[in-house]
C-alpha positions, 0 to 999 in steps of 0.5 A: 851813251846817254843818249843813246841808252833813251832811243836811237839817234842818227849820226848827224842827230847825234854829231849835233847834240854832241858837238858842244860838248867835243874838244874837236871836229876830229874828235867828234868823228872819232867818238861817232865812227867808234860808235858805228864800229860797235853798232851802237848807232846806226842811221839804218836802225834808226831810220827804220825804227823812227818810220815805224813809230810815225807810221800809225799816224802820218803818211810817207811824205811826213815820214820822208820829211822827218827823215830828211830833218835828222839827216838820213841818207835818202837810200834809207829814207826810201828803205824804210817808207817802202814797208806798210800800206799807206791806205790803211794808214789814212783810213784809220786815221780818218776813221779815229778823228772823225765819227761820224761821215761828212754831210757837207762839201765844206766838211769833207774839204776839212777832212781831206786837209787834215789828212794832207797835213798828216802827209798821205797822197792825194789819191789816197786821200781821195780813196780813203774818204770814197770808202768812209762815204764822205765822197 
């Protein structure tokens, strides 16, 4: 219940953390589906509320991404990046790390691998870096 009391946690997030500490498999399994019947954990909740604190900085790949990492049904995982606009993600993003426009190729290509490596698309990235005049 500690655990759970901090933040929400995905059943196999949990099931890994917990299972040191469980006599059995059948045990743990047990103590998580009494946890799902009382709806202290759910992968639902979870997955919408861990999208949601990603959003305000990465893209819906590195959202995904993560999701995938805390083992989160895929049916989830599309529920919960469906929400947002990403353009606007990546154009704030953009916006807060650089001032300044780009004036040189070189620092537009860095501006655009960063963006990437925060997970946004390429065409978003393309747009978002056109609109702040680095294009």
């Amino acid at each position: 219940m500690r655990l759970l009391a901090r933040r929400e946690h995905s059943r196999a997030e949990l099931a890994r953390k917990l299972a040191p500490y469980a006599g059995s498999e059948q045990e743990l399994e047990t103590l998580l589906d009494g946890l799902v019947e009382r709806k202290q954990l759910s992968d639902e909740r979870y997955a919408a509320e861990r999208a949601h604190w990603l959003s305000r900085k990465y893209g819906a790949s590195r959202i995904r991404h993560d999701l995938r990492a805390k083992g989160v049904a895929e049916e989830l995982i599309a529920r919960a990046c469906a929400g947002g606009d990403e353009f606007e993600r990546c154009s704030v993003a953009l916006k807060k790390k650089y001032r300044a426009p780009a004036t040189t190729r070189e620092e537009r290509a860095r501006r655009g691998r960063f963006l990437q490596s925060r997970g946004f698309s390429h065409e978003v990235i393309r747009r978002a870096l056109a609109l702040a005049g680095d294009d």
